[in-house]
N, C-alpha and C positions, 0 to 999 in steps of 0.2 A: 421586516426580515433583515434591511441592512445593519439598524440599531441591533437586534439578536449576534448575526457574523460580526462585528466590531466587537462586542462584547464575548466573543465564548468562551473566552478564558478569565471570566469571573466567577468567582464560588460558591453555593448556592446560597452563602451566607448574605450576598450583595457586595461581599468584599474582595479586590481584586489580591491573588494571590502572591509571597513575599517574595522577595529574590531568593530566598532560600532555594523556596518551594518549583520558582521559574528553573531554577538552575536542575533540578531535581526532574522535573519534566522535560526538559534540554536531553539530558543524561539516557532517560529513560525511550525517547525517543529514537537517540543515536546507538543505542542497545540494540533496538527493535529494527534499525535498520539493520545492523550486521548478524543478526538473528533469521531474518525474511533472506539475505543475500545468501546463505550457508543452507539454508531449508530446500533454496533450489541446487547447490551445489550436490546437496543430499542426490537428488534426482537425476543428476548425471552422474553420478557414481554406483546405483543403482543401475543405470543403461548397460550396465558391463556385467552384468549379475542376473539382472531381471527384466521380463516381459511384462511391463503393468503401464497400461492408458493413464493419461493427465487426470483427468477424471477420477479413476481411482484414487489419487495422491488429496485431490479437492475435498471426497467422501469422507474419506479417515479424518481431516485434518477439521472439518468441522463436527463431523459425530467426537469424535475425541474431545473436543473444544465445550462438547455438551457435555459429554461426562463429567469432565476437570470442572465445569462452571456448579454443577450438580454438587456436586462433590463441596466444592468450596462454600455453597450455602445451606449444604447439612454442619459443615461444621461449625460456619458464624452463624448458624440459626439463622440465616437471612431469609426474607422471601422479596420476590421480586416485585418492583411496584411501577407499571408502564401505564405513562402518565399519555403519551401520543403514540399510538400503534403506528401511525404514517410513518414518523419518523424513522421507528426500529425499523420497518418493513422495509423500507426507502435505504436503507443502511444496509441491512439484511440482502438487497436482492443487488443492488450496485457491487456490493465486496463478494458475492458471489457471482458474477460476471466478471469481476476484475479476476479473482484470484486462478478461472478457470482460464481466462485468456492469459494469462501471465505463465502459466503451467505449460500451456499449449508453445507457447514463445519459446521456453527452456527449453521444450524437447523440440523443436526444429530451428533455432538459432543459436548462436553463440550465448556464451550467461552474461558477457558482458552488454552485448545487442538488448539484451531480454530485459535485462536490472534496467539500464538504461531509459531503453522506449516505457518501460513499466515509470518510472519516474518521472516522464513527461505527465505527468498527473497536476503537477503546480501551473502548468502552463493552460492545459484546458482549465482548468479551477479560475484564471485568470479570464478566460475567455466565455466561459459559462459565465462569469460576476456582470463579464463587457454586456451578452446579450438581454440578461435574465435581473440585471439591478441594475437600473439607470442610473443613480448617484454614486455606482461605483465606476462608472465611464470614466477613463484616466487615459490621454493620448498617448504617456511615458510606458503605461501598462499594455498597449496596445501594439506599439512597440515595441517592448519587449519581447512580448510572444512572438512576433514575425520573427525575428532575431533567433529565439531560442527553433524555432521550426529548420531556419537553417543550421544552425548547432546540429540538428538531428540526423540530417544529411549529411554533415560531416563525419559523424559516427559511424554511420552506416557504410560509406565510402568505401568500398577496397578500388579506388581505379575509376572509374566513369562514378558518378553520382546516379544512383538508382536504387527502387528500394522495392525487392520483390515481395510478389503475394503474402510469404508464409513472414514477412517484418510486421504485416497488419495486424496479426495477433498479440505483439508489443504494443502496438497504437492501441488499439482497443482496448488494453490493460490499463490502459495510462488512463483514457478517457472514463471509463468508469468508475477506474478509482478516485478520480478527481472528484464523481459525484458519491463516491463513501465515503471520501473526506469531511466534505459538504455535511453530511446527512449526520455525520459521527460528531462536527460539535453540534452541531445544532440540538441532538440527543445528548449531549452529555450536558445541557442546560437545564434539562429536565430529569433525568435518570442518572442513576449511579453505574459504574462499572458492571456489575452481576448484569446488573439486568440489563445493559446494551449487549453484552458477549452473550447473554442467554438468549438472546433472540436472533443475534448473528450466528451463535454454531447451529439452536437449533430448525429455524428456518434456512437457513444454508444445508444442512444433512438433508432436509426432505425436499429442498430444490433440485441437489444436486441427485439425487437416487429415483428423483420418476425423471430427469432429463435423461440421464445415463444408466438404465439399471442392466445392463447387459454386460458392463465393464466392471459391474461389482461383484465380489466371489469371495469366499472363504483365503484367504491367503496360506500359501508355507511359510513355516518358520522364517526363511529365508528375505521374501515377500514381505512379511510382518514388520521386522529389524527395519527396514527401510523405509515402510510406510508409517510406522510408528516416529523412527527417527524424524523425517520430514515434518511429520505433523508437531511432536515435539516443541522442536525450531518454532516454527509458524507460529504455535497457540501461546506459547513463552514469548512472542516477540507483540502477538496479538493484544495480552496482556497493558506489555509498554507501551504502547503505541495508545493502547486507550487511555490508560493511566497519564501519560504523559500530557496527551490532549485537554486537560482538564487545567493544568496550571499556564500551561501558552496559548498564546492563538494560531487560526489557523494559519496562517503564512509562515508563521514561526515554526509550528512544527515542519509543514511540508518543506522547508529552505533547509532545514536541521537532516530532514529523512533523506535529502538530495544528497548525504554522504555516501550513501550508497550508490551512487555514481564512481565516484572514486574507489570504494572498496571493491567496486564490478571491475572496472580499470585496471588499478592495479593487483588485485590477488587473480584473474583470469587465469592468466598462463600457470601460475603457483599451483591454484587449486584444483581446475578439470581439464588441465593442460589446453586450454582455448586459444590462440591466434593474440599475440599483443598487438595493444590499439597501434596503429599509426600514428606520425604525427598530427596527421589530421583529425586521429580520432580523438586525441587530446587535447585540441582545440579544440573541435564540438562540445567535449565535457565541461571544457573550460568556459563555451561560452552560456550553457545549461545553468551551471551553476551561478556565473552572473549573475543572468535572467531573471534567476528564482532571488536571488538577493537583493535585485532591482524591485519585482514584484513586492516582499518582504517590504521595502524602504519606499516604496509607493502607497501601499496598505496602511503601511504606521501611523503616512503623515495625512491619511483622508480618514484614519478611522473615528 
């Protein structure tokens, strides 16, 4: 498993892929973060319009996700060819756990709080490697992560350091998606794009509708614009995000996707009129992204 992780971003030819192509997956990444940050901004913009549960926004975004995937292998004539059901599954049921806890964060925190705690995901990804790969045990990496935990504090902070019930739903965002991260190269070793998003939207859609079927309804027009919009974003960023995965590894991306830190940051107040960070809370970010850059330059030199 540690040779597979060191290796995810080779292609299935056995050839590691060019800087063209790194830079291209860089790119494609750093889309997908500002793509995910806007998808929730969608959601609060919505809050002033419409009465629709986190859930709802989760259902659309992966039945949509199926459609568009549907769609895209009627017309490359593709069919889908899954080589590890573990892995899609493992993929499949982590990013829908992330993306419901991440939804639930935007509507009772701030989007900076949300983006944030939601990208503490490199950190658990570090500390999942600590418990679960022995040869990945790295004191500098361990380190680290203490380090970025108080970053998180710092963010959090208006006045006393303290971090109530409804911020849990940020942490748990983080924490899961650290293990769709995991799961998504590890599947992209073996399967092509189609067919990892075909199993992520459409076991995502029938996860999500026997958890919640009471918050799903017929939408108004009104409804629709927003829930469409959202999903949108999401499944456009979903795309890059996987795409992107294929020519870096993973530290690389998750250190790349940590820009969305910054764009939660700095566009908050611009975009859903949210509370600007603190100074303190600029140090937090500041020292998150470190963190994940420390992590990144720790990964390189043991892979």
């Amino acid at each position: 498993m540690t040779r597979t992780i060191a290796k995810s971003n080779v292609q299935g030819n056995g050839h590691s892929p060019s800087k063209a192509a790194q830079l291209f997956g860089c790119l494609f990444i750093f889309c997908a973060a500002a793509l995910f940050y806007f998808s929730t901004a969608v959601i609060r913009w919505a809050n002033q319009h419409v009465d629709l549960l986190p859930a709802f926004y989760v259902f659309v975004r992966f039945l949509t996700g199926f459609v568009v995937v549907n769609i895209v292998l009627l017309v490359k004539r593709q069919s889908i060819n899954a080589k590890n059901l573990k892995l899609l599954a493992g993929r499949a049921i982590a990013n829908t756990v992330a993306v419901y806890c991440f939804y639930m964060a935007v509507s009772k925190i701030t989007l900076a709080e949300a983006n944030i705690l939601n990208m503490t995901y490199p950190v658990f990804g570090a500390v999942f490697s600590w418990i679960f790969i022995k040869a990945q045990r790295d004191t500098w990496m361990s380190i680290g992560a203490i380090i970025a935990f108080i970053g998180i504090y710092l963010i959090l902070a208006r006045g006393p350091l303290s971090i109530t019930m409804i911020h849990l739903w940020g942490l748990a965002s983080g924490i899961s998606a650290a293990w769709a991260i995991i799961f998504l190269n590890l599947s992209r070793r073996y399967h092509d794009t189609q067919t990892v998003l075909f199993y992520l939207f459409g076991l995502g859609t029938i996860f999500t509708y026997a958890a919640f079927p009471s918050a799903i309804f017929w939408p108004s027009p009104t409804q629709a614009y927003y829930l469409f919009l959202c999903s949108g974003l999401s499944i456009v960023g979903q795309y890059c995000i996987t795409f992107g995965h294929r020519y870096v590894s993973t530290v690389e991306g998750v250190t790349i996707s940590s820009s969305r830190i910054l764009i939660a940051a700095v566009l908050g107040p611009f975009v859903v009129g949210d509370p600007a960070l603190t100074l303190r809370g600029w140090i937090g970010a500041a020292i998150i992204m470190g963190v994940n850059i420390l992590l990144a330059v720790r990964k390189a030199k043991t892979a």
